[in-house]
C-alpha positions, 0 to 999 in steps of 0.5 A: 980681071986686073985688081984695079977692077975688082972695087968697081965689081964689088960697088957695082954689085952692092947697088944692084942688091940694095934694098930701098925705103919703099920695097922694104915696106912692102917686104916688112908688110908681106903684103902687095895690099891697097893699105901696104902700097899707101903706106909705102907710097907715104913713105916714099913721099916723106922721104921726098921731103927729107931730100928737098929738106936735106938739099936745102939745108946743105945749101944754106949758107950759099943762099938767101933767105934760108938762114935767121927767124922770120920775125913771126912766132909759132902757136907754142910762142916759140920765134920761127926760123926761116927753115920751119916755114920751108921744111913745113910748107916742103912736107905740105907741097909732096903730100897735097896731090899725092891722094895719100893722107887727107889732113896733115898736123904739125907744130907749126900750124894751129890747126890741121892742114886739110886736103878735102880732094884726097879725103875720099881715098886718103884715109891717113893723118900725117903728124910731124915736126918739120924742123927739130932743133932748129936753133942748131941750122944757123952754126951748121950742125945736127937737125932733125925731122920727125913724123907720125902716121895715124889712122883717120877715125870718123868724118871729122866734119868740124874740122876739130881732129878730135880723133887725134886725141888718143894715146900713141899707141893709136899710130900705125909708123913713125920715125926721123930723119936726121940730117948731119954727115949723111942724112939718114932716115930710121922708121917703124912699122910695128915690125922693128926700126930700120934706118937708110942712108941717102945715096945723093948718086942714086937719089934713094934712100938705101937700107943700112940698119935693120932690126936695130936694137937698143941696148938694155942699158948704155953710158950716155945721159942727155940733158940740158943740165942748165935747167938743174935748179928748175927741176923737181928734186926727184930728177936732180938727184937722178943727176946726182948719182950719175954724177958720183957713179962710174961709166956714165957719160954726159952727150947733148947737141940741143936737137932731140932727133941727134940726141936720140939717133945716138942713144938708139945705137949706143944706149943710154937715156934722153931727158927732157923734163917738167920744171916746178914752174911747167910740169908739162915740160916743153916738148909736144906729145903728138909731134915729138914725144909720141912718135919717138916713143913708138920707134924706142918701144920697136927697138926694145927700148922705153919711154915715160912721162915720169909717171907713166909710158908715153905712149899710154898719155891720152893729150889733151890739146892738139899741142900737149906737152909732156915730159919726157925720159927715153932711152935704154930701158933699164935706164929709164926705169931707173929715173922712174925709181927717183920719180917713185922714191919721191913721191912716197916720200912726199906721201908719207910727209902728208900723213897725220903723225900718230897721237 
């Protein structure tokens, strides 16, 4: 064999090990069951999504219609971009006949999308959010989309999906697709985090990373530092000491998923908190903040509304937001300390001073 043909050798028989999205389901579940073959099966339709998405969004400054706000706005008030609208009916269109989840929720559509003809069988709620940081679509650079998977509980006949009303740790997978150099998918089943890679020759999402671990500490803090004054004191002196304190970094792409893809391989933190005026804060507890918590606990790492884990956070309203700090878990704990410092402060301001 000439040197010219060892590399198509060595290709060739890394395509023919590869592990896909579906069998490593199956492989992390240990298990050929009715419930391990629906999750693959949800799975393997969500991944389908993330190619139509991923297809669209590399076209989208060679097509019509793809780029620019509809001119409608969504149930959070928030303007709607062209490809929200797209990457959510996307995610409707491969699970509507699939007879695999029986209603779907995102943060694009006030109520649940119900599928009364999979109901029978589809005992699942798919929970997802299209399209994150879609501001970043029209200047080409990193998007994201992120999902959920939960259990159905009871009939829910009023259509209410009161049931959705639980903490996180209610959800049986969750995960993200970041679509930048090479569109990535990064998942948990409760048993670790795994991210693929999107093979355009196979058309298969492929395993990359598996066990993926974040580090117990890291040098990237990710916040949008133009809220500064708009925060309670406790996170601005969190900023504060990043600030005059070596071996910190500060990294923030305006896209959660991008953000936390990063922090997830490298460490560190994300920051998104309340303000004084919206302590909730901006981000939604179902379709976002609880998902992403789930992935970061899987890999070792944290997540907290300031006050408590997030995925202990029972939401109130099928759109709750909550605040959000995750990342590494020494460092989240830390801004947990700013938060805790305060607050005894705060306490001891309000007692009565000795007579």
């Amino acid at each position: 064999m000439s040197d010219a043909d060892q590399p198509f050798v060595q290709e060739y028989a890394l395509d023919r090990d590869c592990t896909t999205l579906s069998r490593h389901v199956l492989q992390q579940l240990h298990s050929f069951s009715a419930e391990a073959q629906d999750l693959s099966a949800i799975m393997n339709r969500i991944a389908l999504a993330a190619k139509l998405i991923a297809r669209r969004l590399s076209r989208a400054g060679l097509m019509e219609g793809v780029l620019g706000f509809t001119g409608g706005v969504n149930v959070q008030g928030e303007s709607v971009k062209k490809m929200d609208v797209y990457a959510n009916e996307v995610f409707i269109s491969v699970f509507k006949q699939s007879g695999l989840v029986c209603r779907m929720a995102s943060e694009e559509m006030e109520d649940p999308y119900y599928i009364p003809e999979n109901c029978p069988i589809g005992r699942y709620t798919l929970l997802y959010d299209p399209i994150d940081g879609s501001s970043n679509v029209d200047i080409n650079l990193n998007v994201g989309s992120i999902f959920a998977i939960r259990q159905q509980e009871g009939s829910d006949e009023d259509g209410t999906a009161s049931d959705l009303l639980q903490n996180g740790r209610k959800q049986i997978a969750a995960g993200y697709v970041v679509y930048g150099p090479s569109t990535m998918l990064v998942y948990s089943i409760g048993t670790g985090v795994h991210a693929f890679v999107l093979d355009p020759s196979l058309g298969e999402f492929i395993l990359a990373s598996e066990n993926i671990r974040v580090p117990d500490h890291g040098p990237i803090y990710s916040v949008n530092e133009g809220n500064f004054w708009q925060w309670e004191e406790s996170i601005r002196n969190y900023i504060r000491y990043v600030h005059r304190h070596e071996g910190y970094t500060a990294r923030y792409g305006g896209a959660l998923v991008g953000d936390i893809h990063r922090i997830l391989f490298q460490g560190g933190v994300f920051l998104y908190p309340g303000t004084v005026k919206k302590p909730e804060g901006k981000l939604r507890l179902l379709y976002e903040s609880a998902p992403l918590a789930f992935l970061l606990e899987q890999a070792g790492g944290r997540a907290s509304a300031g006050t408590q884990d997030i995925l202990d956070v029972v939401p109130k309203a099928l759109h709750a937001r909550t605040p959000l700090i995750i990342g590494s878990k020494d460092d989240v704990s830390l801004v947990e300390s700013f938060i805790k410092e305060q607050s005894r402060e705060q306490t001891a301001n309000r007692q009565p001073s000795a007579v």
